[in-house]
OpenMM code with the backbone's topology and positions (N, CA, C; nanometers):
from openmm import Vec3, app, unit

residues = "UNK UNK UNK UNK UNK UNK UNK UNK UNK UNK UNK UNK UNK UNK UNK UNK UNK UNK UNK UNK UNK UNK UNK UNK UNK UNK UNK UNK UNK UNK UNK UNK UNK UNK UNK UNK UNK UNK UNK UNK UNK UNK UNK UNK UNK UNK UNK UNK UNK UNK UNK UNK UNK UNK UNK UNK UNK UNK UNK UNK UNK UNK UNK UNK UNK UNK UNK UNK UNK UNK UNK UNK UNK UNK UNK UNK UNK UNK UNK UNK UNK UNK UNK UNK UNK UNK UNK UNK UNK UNK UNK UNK UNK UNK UNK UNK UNK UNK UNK UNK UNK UNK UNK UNK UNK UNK UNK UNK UNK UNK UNK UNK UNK UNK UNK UNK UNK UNK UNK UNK UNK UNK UNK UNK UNK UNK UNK UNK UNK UNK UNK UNK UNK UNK UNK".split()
positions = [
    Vec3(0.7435, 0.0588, 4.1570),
    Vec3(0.6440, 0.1636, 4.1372),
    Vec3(0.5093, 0.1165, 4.1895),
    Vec3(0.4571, 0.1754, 4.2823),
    Vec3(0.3062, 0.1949, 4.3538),
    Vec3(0.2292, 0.2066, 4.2147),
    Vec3(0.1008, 0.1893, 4.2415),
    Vec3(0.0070, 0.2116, 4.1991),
    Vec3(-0.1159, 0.3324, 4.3108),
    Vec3(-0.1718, 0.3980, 4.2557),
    Vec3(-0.2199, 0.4858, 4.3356),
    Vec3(-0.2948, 0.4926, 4.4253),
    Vec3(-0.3443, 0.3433, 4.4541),
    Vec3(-0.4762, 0.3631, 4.5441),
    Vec3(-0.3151, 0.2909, 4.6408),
    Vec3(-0.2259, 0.2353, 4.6061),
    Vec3(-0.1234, 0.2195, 4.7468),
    Vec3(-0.0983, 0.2972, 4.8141),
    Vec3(-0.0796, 0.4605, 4.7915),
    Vec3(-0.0388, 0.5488, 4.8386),
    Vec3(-0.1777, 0.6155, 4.9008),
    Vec3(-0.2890, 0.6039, 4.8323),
    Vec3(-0.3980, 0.6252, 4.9569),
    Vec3(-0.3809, 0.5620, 4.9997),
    Vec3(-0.3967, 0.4211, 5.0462),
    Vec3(-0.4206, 0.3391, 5.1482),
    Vec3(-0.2857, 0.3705, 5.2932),
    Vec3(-0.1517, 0.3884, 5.2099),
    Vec3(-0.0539, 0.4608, 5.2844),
    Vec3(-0.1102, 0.5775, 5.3918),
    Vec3(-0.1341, 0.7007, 5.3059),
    Vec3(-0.2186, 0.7980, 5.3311),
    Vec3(-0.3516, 0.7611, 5.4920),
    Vec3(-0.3900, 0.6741, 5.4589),
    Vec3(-0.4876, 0.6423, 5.5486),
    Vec3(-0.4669, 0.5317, 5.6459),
    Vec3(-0.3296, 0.4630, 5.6620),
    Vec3(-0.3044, 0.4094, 5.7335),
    Vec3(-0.2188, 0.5135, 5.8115),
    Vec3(-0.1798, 0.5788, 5.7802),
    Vec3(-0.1230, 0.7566, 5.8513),
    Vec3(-0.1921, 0.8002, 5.9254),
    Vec3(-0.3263, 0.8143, 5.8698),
    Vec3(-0.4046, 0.9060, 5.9415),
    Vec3(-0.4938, 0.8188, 6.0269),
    Vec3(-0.4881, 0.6980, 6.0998),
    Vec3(-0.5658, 0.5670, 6.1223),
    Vec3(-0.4961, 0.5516, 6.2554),
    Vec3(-0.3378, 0.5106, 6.1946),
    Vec3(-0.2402, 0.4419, 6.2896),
    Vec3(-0.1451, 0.5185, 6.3480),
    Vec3(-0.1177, 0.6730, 6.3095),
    Vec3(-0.0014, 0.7554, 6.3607),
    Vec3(-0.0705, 0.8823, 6.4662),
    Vec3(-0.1645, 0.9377, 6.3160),
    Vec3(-0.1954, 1.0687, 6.4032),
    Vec3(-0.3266, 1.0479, 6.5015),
    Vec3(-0.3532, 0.9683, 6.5646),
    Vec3(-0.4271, 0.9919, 6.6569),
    Vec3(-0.3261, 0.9544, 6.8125),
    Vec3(-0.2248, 0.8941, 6.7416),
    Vec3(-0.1054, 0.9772, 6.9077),
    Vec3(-0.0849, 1.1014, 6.8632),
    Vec3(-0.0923, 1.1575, 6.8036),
    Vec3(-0.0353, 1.3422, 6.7753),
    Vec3(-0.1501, 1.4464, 6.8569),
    Vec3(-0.2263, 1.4170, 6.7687),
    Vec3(-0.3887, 1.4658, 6.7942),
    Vec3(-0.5019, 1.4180, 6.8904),
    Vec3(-0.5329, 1.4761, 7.0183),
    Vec3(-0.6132, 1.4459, 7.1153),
    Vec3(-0.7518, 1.4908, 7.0294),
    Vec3(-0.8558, 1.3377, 7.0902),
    Vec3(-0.9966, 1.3621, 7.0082),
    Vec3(-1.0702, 1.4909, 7.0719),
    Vec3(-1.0179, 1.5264, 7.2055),
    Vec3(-1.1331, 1.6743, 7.3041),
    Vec3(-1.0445, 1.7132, 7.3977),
    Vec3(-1.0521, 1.8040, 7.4710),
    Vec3(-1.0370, 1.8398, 7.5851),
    Vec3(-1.1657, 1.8097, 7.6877),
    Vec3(-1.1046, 1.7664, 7.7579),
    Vec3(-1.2013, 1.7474, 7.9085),
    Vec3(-1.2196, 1.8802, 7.9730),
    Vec3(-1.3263, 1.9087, 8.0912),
    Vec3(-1.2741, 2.0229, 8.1333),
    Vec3(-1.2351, 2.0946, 8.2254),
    Vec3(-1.1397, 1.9532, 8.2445),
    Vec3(-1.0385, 2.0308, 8.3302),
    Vec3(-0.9150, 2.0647, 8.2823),
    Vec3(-0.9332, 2.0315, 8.1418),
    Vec3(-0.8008, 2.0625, 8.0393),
    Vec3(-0.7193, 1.9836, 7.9904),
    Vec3(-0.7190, 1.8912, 8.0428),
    Vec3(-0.6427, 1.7522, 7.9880),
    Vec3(-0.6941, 1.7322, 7.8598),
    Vec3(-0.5955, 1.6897, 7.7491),
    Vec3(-0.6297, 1.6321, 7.6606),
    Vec3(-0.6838, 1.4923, 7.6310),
    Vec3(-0.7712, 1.4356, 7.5661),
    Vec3(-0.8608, 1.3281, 7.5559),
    Vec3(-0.8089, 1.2328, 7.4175),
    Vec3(-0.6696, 1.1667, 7.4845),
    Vec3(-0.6482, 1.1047, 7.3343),
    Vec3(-0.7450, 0.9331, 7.3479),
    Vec3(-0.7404, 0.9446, 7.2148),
    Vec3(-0.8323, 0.7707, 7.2133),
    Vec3(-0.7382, 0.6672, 7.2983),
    Vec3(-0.6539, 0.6708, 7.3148),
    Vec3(-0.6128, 0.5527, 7.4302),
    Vec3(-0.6591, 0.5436, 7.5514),
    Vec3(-0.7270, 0.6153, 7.5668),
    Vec3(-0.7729, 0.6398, 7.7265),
    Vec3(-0.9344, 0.5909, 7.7637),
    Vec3(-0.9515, 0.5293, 7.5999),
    Vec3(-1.0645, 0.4823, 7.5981),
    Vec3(-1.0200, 0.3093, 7.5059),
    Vec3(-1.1193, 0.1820, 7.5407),
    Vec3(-1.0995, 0.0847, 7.4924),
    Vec3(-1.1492, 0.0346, 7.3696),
    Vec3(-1.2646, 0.1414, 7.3120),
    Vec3(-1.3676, 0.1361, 7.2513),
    Vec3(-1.2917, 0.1881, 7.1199),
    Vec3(-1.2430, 0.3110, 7.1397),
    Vec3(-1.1503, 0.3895, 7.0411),
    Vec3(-1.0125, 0.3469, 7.0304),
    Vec3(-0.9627, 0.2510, 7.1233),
    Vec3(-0.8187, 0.1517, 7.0403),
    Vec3(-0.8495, 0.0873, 6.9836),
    Vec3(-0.9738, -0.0306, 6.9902),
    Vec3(-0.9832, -0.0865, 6.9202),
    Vec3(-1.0095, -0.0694, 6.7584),
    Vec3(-1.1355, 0.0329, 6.7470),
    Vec3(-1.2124, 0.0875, 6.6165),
    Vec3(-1.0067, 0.1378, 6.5440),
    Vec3(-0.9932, 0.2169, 6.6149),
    Vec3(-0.8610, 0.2399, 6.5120),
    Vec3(-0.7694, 0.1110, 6.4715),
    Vec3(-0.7271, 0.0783, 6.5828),
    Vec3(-0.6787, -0.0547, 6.5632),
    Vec3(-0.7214, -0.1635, 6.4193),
    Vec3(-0.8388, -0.1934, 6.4597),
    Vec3(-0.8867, -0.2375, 6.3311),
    Vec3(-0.8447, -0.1187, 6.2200),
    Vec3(-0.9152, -0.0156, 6.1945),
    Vec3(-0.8890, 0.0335, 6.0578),
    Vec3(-0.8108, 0.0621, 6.0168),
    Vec3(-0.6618, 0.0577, 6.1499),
    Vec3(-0.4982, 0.0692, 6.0642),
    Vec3(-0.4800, -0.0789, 5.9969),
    Vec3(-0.5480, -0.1534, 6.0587),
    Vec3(-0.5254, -0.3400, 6.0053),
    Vec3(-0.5541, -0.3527, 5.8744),
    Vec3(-0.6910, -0.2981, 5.8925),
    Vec3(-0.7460, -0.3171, 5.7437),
    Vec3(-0.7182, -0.2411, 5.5887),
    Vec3(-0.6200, -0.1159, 5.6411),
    Vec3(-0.5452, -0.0290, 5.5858),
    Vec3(-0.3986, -0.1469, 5.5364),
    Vec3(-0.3532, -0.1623, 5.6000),
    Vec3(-0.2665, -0.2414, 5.6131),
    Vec3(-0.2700, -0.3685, 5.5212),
    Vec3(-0.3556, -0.4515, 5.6085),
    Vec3(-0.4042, -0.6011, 5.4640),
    Vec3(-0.4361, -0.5335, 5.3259),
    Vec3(-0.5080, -0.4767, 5.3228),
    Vec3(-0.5553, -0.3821, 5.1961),
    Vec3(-0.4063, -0.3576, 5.1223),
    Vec3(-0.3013, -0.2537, 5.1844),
    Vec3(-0.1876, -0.2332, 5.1024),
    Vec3(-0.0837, -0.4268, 5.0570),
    Vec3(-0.1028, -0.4862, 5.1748),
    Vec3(-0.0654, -0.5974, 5.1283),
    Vec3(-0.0778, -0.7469, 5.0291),
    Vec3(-0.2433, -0.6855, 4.9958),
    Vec3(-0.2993, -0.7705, 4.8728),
    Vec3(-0.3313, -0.7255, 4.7516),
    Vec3(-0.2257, -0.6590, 4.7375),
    Vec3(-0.2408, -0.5243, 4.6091),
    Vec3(-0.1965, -0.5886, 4.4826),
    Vec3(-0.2001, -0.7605, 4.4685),
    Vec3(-0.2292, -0.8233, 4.3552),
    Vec3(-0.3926, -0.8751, 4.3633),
    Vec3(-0.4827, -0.8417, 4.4769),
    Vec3(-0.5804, -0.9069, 4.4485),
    Vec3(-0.6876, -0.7584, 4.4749),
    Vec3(-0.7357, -0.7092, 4.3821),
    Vec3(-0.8243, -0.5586, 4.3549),
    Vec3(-0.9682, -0.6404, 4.4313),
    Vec3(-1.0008, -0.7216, 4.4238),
    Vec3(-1.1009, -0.7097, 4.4685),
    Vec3(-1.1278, -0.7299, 4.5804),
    Vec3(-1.0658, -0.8224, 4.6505),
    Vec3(-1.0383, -0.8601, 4.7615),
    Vec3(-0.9888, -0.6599, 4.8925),
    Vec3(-0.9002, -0.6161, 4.7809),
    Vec3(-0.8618, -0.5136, 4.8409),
    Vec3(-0.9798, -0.3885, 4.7901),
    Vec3(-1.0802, -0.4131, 4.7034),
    Vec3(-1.2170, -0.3157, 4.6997),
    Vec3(-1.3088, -0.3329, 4.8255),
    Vec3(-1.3406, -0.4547, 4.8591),
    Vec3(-1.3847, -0.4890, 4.9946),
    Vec3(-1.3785, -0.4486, 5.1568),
    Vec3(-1.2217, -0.4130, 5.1201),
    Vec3(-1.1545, -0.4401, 5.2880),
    Vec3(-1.1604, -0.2773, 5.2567),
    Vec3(-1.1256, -0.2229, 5.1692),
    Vec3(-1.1711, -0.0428, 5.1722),
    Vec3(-1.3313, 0.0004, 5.2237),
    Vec3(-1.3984, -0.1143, 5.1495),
    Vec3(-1.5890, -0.0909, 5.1754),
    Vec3(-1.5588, -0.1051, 5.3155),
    Vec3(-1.5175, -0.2037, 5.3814),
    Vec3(-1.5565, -0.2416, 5.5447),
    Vec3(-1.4898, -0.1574, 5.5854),
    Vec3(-1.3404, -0.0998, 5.5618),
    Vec3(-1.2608, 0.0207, 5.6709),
    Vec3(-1.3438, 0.1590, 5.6976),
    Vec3(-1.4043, 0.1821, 5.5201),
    Vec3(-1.4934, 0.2941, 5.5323),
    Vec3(-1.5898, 0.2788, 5.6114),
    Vec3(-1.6922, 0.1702, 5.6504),
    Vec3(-1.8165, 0.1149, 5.7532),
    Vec3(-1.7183, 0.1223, 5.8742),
    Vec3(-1.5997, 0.1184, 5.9540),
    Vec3(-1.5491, 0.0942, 6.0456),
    Vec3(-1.5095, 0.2439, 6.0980),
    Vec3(-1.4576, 0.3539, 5.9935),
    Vec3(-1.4689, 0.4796, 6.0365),
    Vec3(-1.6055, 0.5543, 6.0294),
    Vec3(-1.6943, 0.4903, 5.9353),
    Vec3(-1.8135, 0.5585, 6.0281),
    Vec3(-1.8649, 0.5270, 6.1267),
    Vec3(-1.8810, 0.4400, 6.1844),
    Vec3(-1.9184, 0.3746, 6.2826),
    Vec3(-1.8276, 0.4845, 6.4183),
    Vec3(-1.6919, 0.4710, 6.3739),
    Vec3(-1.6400, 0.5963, 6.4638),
    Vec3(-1.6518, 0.6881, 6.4873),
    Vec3(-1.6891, 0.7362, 6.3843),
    Vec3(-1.7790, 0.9046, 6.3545),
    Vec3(-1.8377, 0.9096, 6.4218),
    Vec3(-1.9576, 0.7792, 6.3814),
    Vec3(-2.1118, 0.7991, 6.4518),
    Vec3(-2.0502, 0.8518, 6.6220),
    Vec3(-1.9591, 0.7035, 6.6988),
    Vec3(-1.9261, 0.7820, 6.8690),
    Vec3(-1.8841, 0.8412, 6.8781),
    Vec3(-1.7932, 0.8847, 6.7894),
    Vec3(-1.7253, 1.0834, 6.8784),
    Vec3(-1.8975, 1.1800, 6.8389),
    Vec3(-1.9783, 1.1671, 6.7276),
    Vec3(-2.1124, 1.2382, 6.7528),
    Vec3(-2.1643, 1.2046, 6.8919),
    Vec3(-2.1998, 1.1085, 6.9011),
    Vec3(-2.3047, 1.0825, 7.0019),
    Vec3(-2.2616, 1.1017, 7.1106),
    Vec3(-2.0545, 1.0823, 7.1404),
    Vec3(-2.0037, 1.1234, 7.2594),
    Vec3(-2.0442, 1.2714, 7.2656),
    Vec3(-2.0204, 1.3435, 7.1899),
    Vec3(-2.0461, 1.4998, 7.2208),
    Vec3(-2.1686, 1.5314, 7.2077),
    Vec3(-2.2550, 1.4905, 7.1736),
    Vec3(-2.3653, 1.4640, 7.1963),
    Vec3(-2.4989, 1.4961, 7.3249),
    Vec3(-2.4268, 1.3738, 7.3770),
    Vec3(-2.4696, 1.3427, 7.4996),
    Vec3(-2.4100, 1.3975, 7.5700),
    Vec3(-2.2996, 1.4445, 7.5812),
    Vec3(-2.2566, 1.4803, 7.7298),
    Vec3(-2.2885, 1.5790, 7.7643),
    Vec3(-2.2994, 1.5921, 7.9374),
    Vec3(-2.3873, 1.6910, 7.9595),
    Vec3(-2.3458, 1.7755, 7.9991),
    Vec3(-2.3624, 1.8969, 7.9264),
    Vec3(-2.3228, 2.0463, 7.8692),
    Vec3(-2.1475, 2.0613, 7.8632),
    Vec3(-2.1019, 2.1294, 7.9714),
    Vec3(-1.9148, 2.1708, 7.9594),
    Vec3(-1.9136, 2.0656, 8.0041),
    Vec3(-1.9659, 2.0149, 8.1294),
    Vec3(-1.8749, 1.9927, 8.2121),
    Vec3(-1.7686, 1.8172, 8.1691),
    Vec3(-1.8426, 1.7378, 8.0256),
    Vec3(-1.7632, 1.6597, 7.9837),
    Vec3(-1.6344, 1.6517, 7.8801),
    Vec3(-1.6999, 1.7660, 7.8027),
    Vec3(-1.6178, 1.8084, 7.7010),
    Vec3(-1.5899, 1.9046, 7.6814),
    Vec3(-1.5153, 2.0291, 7.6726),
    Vec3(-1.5090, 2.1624, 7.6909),
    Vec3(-1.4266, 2.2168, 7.5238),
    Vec3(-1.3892, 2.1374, 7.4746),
    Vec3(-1.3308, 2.1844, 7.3265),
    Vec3(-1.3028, 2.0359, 7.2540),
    Vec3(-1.3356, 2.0091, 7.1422),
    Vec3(-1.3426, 1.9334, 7.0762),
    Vec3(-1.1705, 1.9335, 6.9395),
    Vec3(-1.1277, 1.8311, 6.9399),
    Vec3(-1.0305, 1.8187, 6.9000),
    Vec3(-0.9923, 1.7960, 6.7714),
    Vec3(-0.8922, 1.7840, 6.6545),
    Vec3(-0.8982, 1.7764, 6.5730),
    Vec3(-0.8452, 1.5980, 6.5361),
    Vec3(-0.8354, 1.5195, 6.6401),
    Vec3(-0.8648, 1.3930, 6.6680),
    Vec3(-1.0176, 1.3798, 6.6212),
    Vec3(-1.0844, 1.4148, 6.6705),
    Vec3(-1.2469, 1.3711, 6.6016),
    Vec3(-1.2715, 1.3737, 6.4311),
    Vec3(-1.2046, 1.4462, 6.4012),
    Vec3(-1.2462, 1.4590, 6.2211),
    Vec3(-1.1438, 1.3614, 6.1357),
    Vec3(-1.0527, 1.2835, 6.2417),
    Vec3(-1.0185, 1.2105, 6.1190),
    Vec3(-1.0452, 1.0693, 6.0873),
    Vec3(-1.1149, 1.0460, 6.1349),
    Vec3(-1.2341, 0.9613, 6.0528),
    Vec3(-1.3348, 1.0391, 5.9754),
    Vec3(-1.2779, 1.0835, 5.9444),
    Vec3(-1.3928, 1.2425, 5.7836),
    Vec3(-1.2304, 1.1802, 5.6593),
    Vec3(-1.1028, 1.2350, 5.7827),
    Vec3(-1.0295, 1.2341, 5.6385),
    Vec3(-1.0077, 1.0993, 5.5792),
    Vec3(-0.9866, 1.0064, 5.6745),
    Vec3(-0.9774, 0.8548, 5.6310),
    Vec3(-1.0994, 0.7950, 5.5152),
    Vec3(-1.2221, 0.8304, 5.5498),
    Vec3(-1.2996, 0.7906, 5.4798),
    Vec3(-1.3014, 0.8821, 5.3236),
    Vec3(-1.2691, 0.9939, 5.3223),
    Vec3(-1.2152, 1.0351, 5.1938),
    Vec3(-1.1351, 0.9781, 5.1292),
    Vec3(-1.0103, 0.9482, 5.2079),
    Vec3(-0.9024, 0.8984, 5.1107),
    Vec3(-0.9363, 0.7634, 5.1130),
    Vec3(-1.0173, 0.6734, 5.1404),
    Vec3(-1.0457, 0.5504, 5.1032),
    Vec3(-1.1415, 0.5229, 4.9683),
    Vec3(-1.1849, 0.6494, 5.0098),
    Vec3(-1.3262, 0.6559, 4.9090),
    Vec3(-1.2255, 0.6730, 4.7459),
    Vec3(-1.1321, 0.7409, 4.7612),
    Vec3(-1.0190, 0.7738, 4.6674),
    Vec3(-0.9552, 0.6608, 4.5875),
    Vec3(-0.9018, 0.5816, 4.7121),
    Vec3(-0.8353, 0.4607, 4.7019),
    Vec3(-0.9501, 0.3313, 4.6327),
    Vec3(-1.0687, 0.3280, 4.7096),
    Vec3(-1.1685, 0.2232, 4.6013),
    Vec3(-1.2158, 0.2572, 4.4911),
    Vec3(-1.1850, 0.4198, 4.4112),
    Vec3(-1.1960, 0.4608, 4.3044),
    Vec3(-1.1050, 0.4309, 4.2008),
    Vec3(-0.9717, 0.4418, 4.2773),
    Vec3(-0.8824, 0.3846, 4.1727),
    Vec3(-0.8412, 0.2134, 4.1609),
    Vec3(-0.9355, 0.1818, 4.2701),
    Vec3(-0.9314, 0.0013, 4.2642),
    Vec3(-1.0305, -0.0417, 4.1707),
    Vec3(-1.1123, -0.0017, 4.1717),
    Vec3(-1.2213, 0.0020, 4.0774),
    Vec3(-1.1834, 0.0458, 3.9576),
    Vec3(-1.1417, 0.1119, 3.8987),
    Vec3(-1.0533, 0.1404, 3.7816),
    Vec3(-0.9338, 0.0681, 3.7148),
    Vec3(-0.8818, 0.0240, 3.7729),
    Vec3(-0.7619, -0.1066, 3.7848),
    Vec3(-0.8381, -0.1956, 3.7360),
    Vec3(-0.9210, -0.2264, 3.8017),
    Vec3(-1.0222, -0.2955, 3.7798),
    Vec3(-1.1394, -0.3261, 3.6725),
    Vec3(-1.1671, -0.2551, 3.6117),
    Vec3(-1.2359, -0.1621, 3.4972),
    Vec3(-1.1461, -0.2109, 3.3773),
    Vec3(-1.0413, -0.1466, 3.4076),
    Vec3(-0.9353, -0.1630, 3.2926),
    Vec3(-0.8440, -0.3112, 3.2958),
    Vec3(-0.8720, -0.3746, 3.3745),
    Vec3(-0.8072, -0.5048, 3.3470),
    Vec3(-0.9408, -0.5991, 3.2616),
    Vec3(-1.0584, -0.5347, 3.2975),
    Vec3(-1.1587, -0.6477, 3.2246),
    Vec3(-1.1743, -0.6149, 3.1091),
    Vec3(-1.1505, -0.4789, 3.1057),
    Vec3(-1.1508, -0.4691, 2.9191),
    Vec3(-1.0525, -0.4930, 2.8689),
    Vec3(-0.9341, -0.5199, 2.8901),
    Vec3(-0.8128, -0.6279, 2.8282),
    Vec3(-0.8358, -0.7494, 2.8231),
    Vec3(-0.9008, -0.8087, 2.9031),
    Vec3(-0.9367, -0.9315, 2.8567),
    Vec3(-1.0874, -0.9462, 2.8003),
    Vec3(-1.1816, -0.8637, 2.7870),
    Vec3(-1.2589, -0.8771, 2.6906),
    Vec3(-1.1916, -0.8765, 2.5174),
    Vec3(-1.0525, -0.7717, 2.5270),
    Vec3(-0.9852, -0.7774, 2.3912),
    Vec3(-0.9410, -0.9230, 2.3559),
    Vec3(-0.9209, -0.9694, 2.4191),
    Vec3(-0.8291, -1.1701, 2.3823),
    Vec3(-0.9242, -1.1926, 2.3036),
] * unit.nanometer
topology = app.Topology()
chain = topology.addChain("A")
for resn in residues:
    res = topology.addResidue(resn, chain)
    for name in ("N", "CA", "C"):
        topology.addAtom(name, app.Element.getBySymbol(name[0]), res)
C-alpha cells in the first residue's frame, strides 16, 4: 500500500516523462507540431523533473529528503513555465508560433500535483513528530 503523496509523485512523473511525447508544446506556422524534443533546452528541464519525480518516489522512507526534491522539481517546472512564456512572448507575431499547445500548460499541472504531494509529505511528517513527542 502507497501512501498518497506516491501516487502524486506517480501522477507527475506522468505528466513530466510521458505526456509531453503525446502533446506538442505549439504549432509552428507552417503547421508542424512543436514537440519539446526538437529543442535541447526542453529535454533537458523535463528530463530532470521526470528524475526528480522519480528519486522522490524512490526515497519514500526518507519525507524529508523527498519534501525537498518536490521544492526543487516545483523551481524546475517553473523555470519551464517561465520559457514557454517568454518563448511566446517574444516571438515575432505568427510567423513563429501560430497556435499554442496543450504541451505548454503542463508544467501548471505538474506543479499542482507536487504542490499536493509536499502537502501530504508534510503531513506524514507532522504526524510522525507528534508520535514521538508522545514517548
Amino acid at each position: 500500500m502507497f501512501r498518497i503523496q506516491t501516487y502524486y509523485l506517480i501522477a507527475c512523473l506522468i505528466v513530466t516523462g510521458v505526456l509531453p511525447f503525446v502533446f506538442p508544446l505549439w504549432t509552428v506556422a507552417s503547421g508542424k507540431p512543436f514537440y519539446f524534443m526538437m529543442d535541447m533546452g526542453y529535454v533537458t528541464l523535463f528530463g530532470l523533473s521526470t528524475t526528480l519525480s522519480l528519486l522522490s518516489i524512490l526515497s519514500h522512507k526518507k519525507r524529508q529528503q523527498q519534501f525537498v526534491m518536490g521544492r526543487l522539481n516545483i523551481i524546475l517546472n517553473l523555470i519551464l513555465l517561465g520559457l514557454f512564456v517568454y518563448r511566446t512572448l517574444t516571438a515575432s507575431g505568427e510567423t513563429a508560433i501560430s497556435e499554442k499547445g496543450v504541451g505548454m500548460f503542463l508544467p501548471i499541472f505538474s506543479i499542482v500535483i507536487l504542490v499536493l504531494a509536499n502537502k501530504a509529505i508534510k503531513k506524514d511528517e507532522d504526524l510522525v513528530k507528534s508520535v514521538d513527542r508522545l514517548r
